[in-house]
DSSP file (Angstrom, degrees, kcal/mol; ACC not computed):
  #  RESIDUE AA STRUCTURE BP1 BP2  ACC     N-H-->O    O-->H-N    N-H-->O    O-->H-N    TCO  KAPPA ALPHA  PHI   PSI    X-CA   Y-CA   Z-CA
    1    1 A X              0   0    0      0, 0.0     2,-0.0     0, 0.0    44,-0.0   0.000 360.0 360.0 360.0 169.1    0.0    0.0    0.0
    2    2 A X        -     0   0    0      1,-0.1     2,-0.4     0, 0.0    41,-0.0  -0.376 360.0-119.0 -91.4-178.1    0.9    3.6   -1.0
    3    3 A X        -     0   0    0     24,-0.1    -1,-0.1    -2,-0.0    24,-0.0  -0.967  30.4-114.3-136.8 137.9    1.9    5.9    2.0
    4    4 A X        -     0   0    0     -2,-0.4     2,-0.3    60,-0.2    24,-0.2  -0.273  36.7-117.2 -63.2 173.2   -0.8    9.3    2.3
    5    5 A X        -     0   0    0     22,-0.5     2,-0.9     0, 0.0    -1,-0.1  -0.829  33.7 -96.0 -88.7 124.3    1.2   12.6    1.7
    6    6 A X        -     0   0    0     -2,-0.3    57,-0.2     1,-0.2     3,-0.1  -0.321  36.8-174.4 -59.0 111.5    1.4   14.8    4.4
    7    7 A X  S    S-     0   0    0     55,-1.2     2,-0.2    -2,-0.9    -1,-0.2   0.990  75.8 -46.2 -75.9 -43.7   -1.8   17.5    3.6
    8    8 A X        -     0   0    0     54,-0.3     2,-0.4     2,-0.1    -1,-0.3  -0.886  53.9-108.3 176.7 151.7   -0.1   19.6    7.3
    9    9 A X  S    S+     0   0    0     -2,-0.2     2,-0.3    53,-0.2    70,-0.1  -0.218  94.1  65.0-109.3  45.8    0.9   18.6   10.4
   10   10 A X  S    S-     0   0    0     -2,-0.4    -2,-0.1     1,-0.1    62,-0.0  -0.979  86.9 -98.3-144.5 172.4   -1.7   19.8   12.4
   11   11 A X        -     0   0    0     -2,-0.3     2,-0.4    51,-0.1    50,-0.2   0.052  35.0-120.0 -71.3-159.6   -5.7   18.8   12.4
   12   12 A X  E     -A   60   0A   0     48,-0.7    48,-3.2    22,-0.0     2,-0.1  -0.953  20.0-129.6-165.1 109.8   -8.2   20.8   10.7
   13   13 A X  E     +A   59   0A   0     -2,-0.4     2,-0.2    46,-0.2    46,-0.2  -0.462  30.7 178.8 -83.0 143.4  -11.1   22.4   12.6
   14   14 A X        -     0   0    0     44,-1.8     2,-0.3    -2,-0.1    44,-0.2  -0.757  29.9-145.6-155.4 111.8  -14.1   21.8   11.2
   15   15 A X        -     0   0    0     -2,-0.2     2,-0.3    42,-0.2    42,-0.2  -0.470  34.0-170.9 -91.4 117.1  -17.8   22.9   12.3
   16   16 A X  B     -C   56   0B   0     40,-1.4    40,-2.0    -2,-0.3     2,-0.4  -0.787  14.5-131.9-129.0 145.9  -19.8   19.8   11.2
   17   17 A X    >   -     0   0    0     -2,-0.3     3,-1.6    38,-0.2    35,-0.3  -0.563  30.6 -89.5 -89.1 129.6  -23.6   19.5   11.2
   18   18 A X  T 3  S+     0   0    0     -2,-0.4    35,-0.2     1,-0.2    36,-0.1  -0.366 105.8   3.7 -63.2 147.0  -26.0   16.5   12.7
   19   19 A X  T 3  S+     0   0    0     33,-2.2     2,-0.3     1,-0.2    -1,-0.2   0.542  99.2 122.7  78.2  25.7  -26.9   13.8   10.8
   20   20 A X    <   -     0   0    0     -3,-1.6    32,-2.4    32,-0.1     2,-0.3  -0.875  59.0-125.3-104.3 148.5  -24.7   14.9    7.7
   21   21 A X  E     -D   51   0C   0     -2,-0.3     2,-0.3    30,-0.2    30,-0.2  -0.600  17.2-154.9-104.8 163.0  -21.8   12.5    6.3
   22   22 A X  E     -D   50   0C   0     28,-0.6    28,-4.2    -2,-0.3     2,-0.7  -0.993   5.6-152.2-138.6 118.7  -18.4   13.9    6.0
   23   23 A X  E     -D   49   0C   0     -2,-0.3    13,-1.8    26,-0.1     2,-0.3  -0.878  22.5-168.1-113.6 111.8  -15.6   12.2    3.1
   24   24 A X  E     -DE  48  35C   0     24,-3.7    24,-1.7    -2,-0.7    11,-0.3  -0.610  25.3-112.6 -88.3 149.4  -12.5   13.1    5.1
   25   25 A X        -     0   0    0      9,-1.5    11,-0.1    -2,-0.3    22,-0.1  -0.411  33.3-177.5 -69.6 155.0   -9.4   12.5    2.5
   26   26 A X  S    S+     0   0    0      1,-0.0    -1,-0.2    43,-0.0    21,-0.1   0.564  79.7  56.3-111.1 -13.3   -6.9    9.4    3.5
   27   27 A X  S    S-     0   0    0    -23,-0.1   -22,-0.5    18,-0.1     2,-0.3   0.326  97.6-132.7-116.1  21.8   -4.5    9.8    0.8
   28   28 A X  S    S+     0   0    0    -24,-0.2     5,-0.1     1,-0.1    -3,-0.1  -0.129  79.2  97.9  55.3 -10.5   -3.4   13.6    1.5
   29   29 A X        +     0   0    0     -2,-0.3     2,-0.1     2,-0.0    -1,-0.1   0.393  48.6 119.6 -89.8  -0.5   -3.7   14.8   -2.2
   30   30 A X    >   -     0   0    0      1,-0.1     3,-0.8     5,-0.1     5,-0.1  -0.476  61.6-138.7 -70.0 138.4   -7.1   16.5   -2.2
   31   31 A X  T 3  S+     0   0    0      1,-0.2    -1,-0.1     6,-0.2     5,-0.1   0.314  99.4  55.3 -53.8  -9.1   -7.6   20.0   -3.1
   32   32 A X  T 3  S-     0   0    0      3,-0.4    -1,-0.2     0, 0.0     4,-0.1   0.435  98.6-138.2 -94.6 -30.1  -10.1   20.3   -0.3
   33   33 A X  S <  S+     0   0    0     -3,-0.8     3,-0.1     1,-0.3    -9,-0.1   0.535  73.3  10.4  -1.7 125.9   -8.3   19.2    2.2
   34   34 A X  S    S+     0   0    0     27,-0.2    -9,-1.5   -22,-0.1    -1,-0.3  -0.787 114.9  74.2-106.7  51.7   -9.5   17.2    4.5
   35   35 A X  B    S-E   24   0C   0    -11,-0.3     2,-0.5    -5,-0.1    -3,-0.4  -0.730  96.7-110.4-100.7 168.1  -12.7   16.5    2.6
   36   36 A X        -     0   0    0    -13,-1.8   -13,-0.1    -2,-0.2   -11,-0.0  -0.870  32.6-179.3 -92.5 123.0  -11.7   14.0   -0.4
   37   37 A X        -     0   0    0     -2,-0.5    -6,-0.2     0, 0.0    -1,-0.1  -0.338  62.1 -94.5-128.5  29.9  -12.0   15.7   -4.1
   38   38 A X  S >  S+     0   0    0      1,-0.1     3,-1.2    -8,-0.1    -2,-0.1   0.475  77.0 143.3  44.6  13.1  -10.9   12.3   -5.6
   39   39 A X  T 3   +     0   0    0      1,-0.2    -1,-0.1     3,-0.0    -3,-0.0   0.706  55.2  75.3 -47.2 -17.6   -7.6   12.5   -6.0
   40   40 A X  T 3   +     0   0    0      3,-0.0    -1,-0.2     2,-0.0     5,-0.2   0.688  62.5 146.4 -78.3 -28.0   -7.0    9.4   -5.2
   41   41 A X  S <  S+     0   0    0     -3,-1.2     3,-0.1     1,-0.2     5,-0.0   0.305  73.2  16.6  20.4 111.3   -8.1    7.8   -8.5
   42   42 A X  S    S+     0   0    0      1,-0.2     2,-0.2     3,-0.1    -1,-0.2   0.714 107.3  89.7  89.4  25.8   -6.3    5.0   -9.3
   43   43 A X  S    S-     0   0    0      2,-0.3    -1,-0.2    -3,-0.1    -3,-0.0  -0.878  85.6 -97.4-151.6-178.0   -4.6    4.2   -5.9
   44   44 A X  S    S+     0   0    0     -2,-0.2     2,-0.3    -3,-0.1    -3,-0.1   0.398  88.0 104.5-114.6  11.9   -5.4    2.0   -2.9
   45   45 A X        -     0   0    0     -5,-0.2     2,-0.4   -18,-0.0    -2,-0.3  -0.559  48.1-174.1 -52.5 121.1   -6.7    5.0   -0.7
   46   46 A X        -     0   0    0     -2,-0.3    -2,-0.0     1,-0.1     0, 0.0  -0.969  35.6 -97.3-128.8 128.6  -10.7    5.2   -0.4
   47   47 A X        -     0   0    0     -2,-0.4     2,-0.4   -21,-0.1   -22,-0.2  -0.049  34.2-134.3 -25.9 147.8  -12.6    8.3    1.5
   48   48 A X  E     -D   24   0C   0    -24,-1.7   -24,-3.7    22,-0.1     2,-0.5  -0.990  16.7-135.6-122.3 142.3  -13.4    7.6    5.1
   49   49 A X  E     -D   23   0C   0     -2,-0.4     2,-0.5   -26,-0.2   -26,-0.1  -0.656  14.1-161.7 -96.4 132.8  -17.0    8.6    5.9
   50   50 A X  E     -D   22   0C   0    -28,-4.2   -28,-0.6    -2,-0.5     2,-0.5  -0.949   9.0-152.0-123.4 112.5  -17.3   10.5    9.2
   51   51 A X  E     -D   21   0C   0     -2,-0.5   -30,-0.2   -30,-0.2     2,-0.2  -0.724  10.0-138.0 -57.3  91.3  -20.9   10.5   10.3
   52   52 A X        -     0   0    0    -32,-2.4   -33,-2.2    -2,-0.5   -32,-0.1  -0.633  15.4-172.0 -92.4 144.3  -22.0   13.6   12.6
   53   53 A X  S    S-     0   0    0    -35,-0.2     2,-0.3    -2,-0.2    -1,-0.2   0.647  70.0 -17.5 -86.8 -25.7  -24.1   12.6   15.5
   54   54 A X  S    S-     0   0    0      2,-0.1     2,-0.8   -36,-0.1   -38,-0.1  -0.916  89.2 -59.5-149.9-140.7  -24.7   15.8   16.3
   55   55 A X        +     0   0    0     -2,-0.3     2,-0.3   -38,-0.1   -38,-0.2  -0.718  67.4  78.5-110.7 140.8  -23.6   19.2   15.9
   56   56 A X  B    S-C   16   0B   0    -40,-2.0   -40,-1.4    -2,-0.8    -2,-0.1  -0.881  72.2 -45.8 162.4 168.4  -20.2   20.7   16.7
   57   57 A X        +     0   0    0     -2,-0.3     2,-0.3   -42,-0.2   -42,-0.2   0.027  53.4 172.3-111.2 136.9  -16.6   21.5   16.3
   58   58 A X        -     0   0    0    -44,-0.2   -44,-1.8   -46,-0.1     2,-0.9  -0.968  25.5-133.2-136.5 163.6  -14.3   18.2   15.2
   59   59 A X  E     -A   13   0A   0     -2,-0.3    13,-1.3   -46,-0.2     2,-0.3  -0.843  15.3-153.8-141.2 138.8  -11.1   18.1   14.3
   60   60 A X  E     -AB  12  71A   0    -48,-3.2   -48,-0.7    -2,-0.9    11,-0.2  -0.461  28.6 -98.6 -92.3 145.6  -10.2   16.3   11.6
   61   61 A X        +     0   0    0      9,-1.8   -27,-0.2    -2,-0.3    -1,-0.1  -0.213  34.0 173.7 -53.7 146.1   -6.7   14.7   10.9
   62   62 A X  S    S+     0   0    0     -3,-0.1   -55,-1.2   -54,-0.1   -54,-0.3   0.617  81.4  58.2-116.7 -38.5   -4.4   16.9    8.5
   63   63 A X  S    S-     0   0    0    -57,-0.2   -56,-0.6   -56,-0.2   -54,-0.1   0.935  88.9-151.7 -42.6 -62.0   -0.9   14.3    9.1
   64   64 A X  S    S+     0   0    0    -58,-0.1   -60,-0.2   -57,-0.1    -1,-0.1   0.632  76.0 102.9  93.9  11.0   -3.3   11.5    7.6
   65   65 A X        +     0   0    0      0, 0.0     4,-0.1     0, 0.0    11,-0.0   0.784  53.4 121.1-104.0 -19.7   -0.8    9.3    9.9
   66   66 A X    >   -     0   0    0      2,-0.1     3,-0.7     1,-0.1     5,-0.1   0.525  58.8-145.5 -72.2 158.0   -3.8    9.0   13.0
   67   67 A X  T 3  S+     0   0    0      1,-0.3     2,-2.3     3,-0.1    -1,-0.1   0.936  94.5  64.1 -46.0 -66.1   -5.1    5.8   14.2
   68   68 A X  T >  S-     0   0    0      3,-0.3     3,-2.4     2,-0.1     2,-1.3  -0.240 100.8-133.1 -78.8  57.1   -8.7    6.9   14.8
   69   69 A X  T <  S+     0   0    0     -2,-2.3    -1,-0.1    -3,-0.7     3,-0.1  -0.294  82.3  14.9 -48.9  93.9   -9.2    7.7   10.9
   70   70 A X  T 3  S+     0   0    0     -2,-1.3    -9,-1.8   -11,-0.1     2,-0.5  -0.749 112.6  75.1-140.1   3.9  -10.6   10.6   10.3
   71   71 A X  B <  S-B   60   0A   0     -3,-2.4    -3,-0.3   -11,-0.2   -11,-0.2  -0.830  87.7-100.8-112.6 141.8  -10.2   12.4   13.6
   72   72 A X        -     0   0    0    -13,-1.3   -13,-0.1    -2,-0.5   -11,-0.1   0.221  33.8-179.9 -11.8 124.1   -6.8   13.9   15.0
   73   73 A X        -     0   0    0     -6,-0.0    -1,-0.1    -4,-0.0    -6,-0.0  -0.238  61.6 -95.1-115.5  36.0   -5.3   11.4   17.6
   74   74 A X  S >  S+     0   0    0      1,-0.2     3,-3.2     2,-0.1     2,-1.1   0.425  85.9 138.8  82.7 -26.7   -2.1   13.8   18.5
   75   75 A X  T 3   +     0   0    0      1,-0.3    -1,-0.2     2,-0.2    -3,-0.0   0.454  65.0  57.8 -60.6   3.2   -0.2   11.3   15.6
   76   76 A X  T 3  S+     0   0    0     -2,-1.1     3,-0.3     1,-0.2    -1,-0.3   0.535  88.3  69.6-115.3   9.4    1.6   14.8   14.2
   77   77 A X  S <  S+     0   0    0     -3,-3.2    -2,-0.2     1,-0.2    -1,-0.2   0.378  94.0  50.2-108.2   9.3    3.0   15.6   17.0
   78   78 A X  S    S+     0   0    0     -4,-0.3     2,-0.4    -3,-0.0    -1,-0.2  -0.026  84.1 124.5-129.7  53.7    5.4   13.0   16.9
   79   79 A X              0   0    0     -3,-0.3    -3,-0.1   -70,-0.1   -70,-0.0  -0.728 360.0 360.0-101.5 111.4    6.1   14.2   13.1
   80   80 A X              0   0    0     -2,-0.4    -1,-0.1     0, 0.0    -3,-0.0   0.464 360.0 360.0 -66.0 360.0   10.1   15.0   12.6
């Protein structure tokens, strides 16, 4: 498997509405950043849909290294 591009090495605040789906990018190359704009075409990187339950602030991974795909776990802060 390909390894994401670093989109920024910090998360990416993002005021997200209930009951709306969210396609945060995985492979860093969207234009959109961190929603997914298909860049990924033709590589083994798929959107991950982040579901809000309700409404409020999240913050979405920018590193694209975090566990908890698609929100920030701290994974950039141990980024050389």
């Amino acid at each position: 498997m390909s390894e994401a591009v670093v989109a920024q090495k910090s998360p990416y605040a993002v005021d997200v509405e209930e009951g709306k789906s969210y396609y945060w990018c995985s492979c860093g190359k969207s234009q959109k950043q961190p929603f997914c704009d298909g860049a990924h075409k033709g590589s083994d990187f798929r959107p991950v849909v982040y579901q809000a339950e309700e409404s409020k602030t999240v913050y979405f991974c920018g590193c694209k290294q975090t566990g908890n795909q698609s929100l920030c776990d701290g994974a950039h802060s141990n980024m050389a």
